[in-house]
C-alpha positions as CSV (number, residue, x, y, z in Angstrom):
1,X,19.5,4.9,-22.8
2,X,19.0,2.1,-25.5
3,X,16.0,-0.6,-24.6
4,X,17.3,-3.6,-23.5
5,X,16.9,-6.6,-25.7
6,X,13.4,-8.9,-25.0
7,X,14.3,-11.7,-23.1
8,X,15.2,-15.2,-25.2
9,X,12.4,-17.6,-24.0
10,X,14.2,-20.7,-21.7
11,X,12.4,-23.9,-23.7
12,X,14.4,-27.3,-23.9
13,X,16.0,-27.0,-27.3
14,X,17.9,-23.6,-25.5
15,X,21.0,-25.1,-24.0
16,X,21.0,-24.3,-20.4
17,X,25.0,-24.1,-21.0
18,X,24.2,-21.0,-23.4
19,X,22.1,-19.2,-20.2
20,X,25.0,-19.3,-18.2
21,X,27.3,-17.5,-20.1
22,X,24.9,-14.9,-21.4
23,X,26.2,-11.2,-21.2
24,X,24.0,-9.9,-18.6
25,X,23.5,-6.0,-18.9
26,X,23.2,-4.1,-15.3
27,X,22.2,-0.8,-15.4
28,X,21.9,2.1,-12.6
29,X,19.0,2.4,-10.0
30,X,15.8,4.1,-11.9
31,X,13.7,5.6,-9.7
32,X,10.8,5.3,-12.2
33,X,10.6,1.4,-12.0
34,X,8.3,1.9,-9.3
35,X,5.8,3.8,-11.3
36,X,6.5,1.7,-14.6
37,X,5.2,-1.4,-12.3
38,X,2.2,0.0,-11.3
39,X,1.3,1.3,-14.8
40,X,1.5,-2.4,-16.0
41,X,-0.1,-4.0,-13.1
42,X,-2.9,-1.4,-13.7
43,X,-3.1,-2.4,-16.9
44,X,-3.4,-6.4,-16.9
45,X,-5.6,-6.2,-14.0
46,X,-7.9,-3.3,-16.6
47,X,-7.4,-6.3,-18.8
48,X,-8.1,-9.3,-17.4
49,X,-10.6,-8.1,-14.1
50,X,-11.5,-10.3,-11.2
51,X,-8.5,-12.4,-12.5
52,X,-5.6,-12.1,-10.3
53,X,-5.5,-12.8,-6.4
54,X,-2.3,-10.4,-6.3
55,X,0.3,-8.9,-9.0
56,X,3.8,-8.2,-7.2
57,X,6.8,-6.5,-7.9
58,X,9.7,-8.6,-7.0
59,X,13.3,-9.2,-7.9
60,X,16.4,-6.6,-7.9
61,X,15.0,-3.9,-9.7
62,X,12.1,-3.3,-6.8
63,X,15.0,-2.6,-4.0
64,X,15.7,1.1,-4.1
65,X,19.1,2.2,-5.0
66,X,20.4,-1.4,-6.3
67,X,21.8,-2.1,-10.3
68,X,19.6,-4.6,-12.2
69,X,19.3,-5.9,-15.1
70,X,16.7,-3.5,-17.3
71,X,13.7,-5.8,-16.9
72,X,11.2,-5.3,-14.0
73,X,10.6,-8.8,-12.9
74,X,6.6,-9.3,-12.0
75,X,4.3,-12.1,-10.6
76,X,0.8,-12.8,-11.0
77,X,-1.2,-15.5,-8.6
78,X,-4.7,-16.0,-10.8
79,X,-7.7,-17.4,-9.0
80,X,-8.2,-20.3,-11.1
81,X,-5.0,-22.9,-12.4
82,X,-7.4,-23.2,-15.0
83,X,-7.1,-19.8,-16.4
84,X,-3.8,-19.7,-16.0
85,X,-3.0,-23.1,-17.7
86,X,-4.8,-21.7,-20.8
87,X,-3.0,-18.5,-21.2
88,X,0.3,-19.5,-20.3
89,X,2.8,-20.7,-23.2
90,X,4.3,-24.2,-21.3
91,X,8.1,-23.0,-21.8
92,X,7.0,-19.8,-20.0
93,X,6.2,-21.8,-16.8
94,X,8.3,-22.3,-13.3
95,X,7.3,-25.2,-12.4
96,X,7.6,-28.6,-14.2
């Protein structure tokens, strides 16, 4: 299977007009998404210890059997804004 394409970053010079008719790509349940979470989420929290309060799995590639788009969609709640606000690029944010 070819790798999806990154993401395009959201930032306000990205028309949100483009966003909605972006070819979305869905691709067929993999049963090793489960696993590749778990690899990552080992990983950052290897990286960056004592950091995180949680790191979840969310979104439609973490319910079994459903299409998705190719991306496994994770969240991270750190301990401290602080941290957070310093490692996080601003057009990366959810919140205003």
């Amino acid at each position: 299977m070819p790798r999806a394409k990154a993401a395009r970053s959201m930032t306000e010079q990205v028309s949100p007009e483009a966003a909605i008719h972006e070819h979305v790509e869905l691709v067929p349940y993999d049963r090793g998404r489960p696993r590749k979470f778990e690899a990552e989420r080992t990983r950052l929290l290897s990286l960056f210890p004592n950091v995180f309060v949680t790191n979840e799995y969310f979104g439609s590639t973490a319910i079994p059997g459903m299409s998705a788009k190719p991306i496994i969609d994770k969240v991270g709640l750190a301990k401290r804004v602080s941290w957070a606000d310093a490692r996080v690029p601003r057009a990366a944010r959810t919140h205003p």
